[in-house]
C-alpha positions in Angstrom: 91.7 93.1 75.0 94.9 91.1 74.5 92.5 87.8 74.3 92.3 88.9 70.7 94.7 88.5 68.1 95.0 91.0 65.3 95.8 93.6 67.7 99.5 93.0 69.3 101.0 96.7 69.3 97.6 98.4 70.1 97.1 95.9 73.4 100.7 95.6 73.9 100.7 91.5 74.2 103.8 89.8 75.8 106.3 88.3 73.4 106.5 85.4 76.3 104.2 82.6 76.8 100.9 82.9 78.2 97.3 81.9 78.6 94.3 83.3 76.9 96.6 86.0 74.6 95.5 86.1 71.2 93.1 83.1 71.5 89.9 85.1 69.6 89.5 86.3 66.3 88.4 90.1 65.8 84.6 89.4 64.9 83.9 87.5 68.3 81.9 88.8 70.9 83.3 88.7 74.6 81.8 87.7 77.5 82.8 87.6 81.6 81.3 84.3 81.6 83.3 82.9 78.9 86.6 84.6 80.3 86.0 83.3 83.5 85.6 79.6 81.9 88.9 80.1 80.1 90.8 81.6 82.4 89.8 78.7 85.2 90.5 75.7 83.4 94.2 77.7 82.7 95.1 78.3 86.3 94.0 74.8 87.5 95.8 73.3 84.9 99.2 75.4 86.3 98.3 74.6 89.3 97.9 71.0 88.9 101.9 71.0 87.3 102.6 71.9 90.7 103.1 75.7 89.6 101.9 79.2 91.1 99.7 81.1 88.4 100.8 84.3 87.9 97.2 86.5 86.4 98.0 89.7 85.4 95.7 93.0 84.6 93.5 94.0 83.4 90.1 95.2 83.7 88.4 95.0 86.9 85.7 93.0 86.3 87.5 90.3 84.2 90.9 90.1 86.9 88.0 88.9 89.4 86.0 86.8 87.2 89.5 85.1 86.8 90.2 84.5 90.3 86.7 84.0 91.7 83.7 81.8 91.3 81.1 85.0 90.5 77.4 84.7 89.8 77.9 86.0 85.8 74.8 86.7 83.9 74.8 84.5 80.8 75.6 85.8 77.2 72.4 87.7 75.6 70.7 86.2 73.3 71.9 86.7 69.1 69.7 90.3 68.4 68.6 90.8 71.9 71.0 94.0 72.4 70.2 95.5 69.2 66.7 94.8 69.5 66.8 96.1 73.5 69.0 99.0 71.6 66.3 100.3 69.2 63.4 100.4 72.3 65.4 102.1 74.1 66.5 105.3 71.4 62.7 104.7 70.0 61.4 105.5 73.7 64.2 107.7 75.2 66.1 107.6 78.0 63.2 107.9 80.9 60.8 105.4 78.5 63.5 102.6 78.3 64.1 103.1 82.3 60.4 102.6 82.5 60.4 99.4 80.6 63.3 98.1 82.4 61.0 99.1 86.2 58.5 96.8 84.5 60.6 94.0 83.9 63.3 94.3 86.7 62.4 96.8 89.2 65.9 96.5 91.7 68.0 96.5 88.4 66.0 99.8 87.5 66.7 101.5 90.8 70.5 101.5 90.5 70.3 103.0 87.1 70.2 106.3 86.0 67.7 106.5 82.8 70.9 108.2 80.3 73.0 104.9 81.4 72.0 103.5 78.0 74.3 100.8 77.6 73.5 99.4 80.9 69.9 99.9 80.9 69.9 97.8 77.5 72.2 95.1 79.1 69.7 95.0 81.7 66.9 94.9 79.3 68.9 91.9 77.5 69.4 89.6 80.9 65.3 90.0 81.4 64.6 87.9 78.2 66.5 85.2 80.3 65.1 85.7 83.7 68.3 87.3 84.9 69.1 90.0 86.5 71.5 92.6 86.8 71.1 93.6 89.9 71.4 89.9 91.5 70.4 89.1 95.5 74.1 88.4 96.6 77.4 89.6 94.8 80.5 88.6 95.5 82.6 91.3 93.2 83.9 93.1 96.1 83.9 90.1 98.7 87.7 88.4 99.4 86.7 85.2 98.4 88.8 83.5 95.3 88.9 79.9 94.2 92.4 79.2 95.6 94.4 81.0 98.1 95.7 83.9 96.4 98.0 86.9 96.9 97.0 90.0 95.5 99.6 93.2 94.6 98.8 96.4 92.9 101.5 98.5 91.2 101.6 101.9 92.8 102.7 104.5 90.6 103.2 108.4 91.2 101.0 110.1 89.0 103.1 112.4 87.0 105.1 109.6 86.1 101.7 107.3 85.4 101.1 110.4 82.9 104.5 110.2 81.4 104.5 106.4 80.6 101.0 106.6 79.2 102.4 109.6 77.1 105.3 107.8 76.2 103.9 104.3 75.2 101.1 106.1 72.9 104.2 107.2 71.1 105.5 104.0 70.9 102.8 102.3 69.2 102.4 104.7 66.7 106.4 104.1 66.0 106.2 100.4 66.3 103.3 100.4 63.2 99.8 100.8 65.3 98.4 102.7 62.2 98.6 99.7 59.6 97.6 97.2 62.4 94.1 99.2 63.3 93.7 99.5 59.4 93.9 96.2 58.5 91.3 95.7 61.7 89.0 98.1 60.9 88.8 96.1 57.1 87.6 92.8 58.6 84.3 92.4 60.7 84.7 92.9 63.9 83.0 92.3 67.2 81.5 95.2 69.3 83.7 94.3 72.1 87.0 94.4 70.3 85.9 97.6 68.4 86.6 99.2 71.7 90.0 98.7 71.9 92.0 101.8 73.1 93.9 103.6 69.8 91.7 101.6 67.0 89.9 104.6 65.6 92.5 107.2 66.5 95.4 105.0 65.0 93.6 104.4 62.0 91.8 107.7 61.2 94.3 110.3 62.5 97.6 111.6 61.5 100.3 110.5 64.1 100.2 113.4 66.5 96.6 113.6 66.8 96.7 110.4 67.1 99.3 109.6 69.8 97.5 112.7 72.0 93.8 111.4 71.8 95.3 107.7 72.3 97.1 109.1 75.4 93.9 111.1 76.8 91.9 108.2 76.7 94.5 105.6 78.2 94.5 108.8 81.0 90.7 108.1 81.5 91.1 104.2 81.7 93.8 104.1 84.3 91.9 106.7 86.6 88.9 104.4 86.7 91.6 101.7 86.7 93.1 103.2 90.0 89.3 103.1 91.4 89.0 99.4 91.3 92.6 98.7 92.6 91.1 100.6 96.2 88.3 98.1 96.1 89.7 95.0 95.8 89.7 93.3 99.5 93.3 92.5 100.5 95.0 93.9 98.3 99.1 94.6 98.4 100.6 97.2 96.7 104.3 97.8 95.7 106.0 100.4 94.7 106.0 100.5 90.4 107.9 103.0 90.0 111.5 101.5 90.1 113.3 98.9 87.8 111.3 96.1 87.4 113.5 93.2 89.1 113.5 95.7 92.3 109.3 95.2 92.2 109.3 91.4 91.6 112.1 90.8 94.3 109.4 92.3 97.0 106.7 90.6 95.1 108.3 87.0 95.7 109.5 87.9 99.1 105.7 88.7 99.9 104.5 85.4 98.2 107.8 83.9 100.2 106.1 84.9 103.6 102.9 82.7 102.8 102.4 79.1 102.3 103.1 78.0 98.6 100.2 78.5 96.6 99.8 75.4 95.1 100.0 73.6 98.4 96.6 75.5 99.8 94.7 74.5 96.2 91.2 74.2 97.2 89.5 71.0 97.0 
């Protein structure tokens, strides 16, 4: 979410420079693809000033679109979700997984028939002869376009909890109310209207706000945690400690391996 601008204290964007923070406005729709596009041509072009890329977060999905060469689906067609949408509440839940065994029968056997938003994203990728359930997928494979060292920050939960607790606080302090308002005015995509703390910033007082903020952020890292025990190689360090402690190990693990920028792929 920190790809859109508008939104600094509720996605907690870096005051420092980087790539691909605040580069979209509000009202546009996100895609993998797209990311994945972006967030290429930015490492190669940090590699190729003979510097090691540094990609950090964020969801799953998008952290591996950045570092790998995936087999995306392309962006559905203007009208195709809402159309997709309306056939599937007009039918219900077992019609629009019956349509969707009709038109993709592998992508309709991993789905449950209440999955709504999937079953209409698979319904979408049909009208392009796509599928969601492709024949090979490299999500969980270890393959990435450049040689590349992967660490995940392992924090204790209680004091995951307390953070979390204590940064939904924060934003509220720093002004997150006025900043979702002022969002919520303007049009906005249905990708960015998911951002975590829009609604509850804007629409409840500041307690409420801060402890429905703070049980949703509990939600996201928990399935956050769940990728970071998928992802093939992966390092993790301890997170839990000042933050010079956890980059010293960081660089002396990146130390112990060839320079990045010296393996680039060809």
């Amino acid at each position: 979410m920190q790809v859109y601008r508008g939104l600094p204290i509720l996605t907690n964007q870096t005051g420092s420079p980087a790539h691909l923070v605040g580069v979209w406005n509000l009202d546009h729709e996100a895609s993998v693809a797209e990311y994945a596009r972006l967030a290429h041509i930015a490492i190669d072009a940090v590699l190729d000033g003979g510097r090691t890329p540094l990609v950090v977060g964020g969801t799953g999905l998008y952290f591996r679109a950045a570092l790998a060469e995936l087999d995306l689906p392309p962006a559905p067609e203007p009208g195709a979700r809402e159309h997709w949408g309306r056939v599937y509440d007009r039918l219900g839940p077992e019609g629009g997984h019956a349509v969707l065994a009709e038109r993709d029968p592998a992508a309709a056997s991993t789905l449950h028939p209440n999955d709504r938003r999937r079953i209409v994203r698979a319904l979408e990728l049909t009208d392009s002869g796509s599928s969601l359930h492709p024949g090979s997928n490299r999500l969980w494979t270890d393959d990435t376009r450049h040689s590349t060292l992967i660490v995940g920050l392992e924090v204790p939960r209680d004091e995951l909890l307390d953070r979390i607790e204590r940064r939904a606080e924060a934003m509220l302090d720093a002004g997150a109310a006025a900043e979702a308002r002022r969002a919520l005015a303007a049009p906005l995509s249905a990708t960015a209207e998911k951002v975590i703390g829009l609604h509850e910033a804007a629409e409840l007082p500041a307690p409420e706000a801060v402890a429905a903020i703070a049980l949703r952020t509990r939600q996201y890292a928990a399935y956050q945690r769940k990728w970071m025990r998928r992802i093939p190689g992966l390092v993790t360090v301890r997170g839990d400690r000042p933050p010079r402690e956890t980059a010293r190990e960081i660089l002396e693990l990146a130390g112990r391996r060839q320079p990045l920028s010296a393996r680039r792929a060809d």
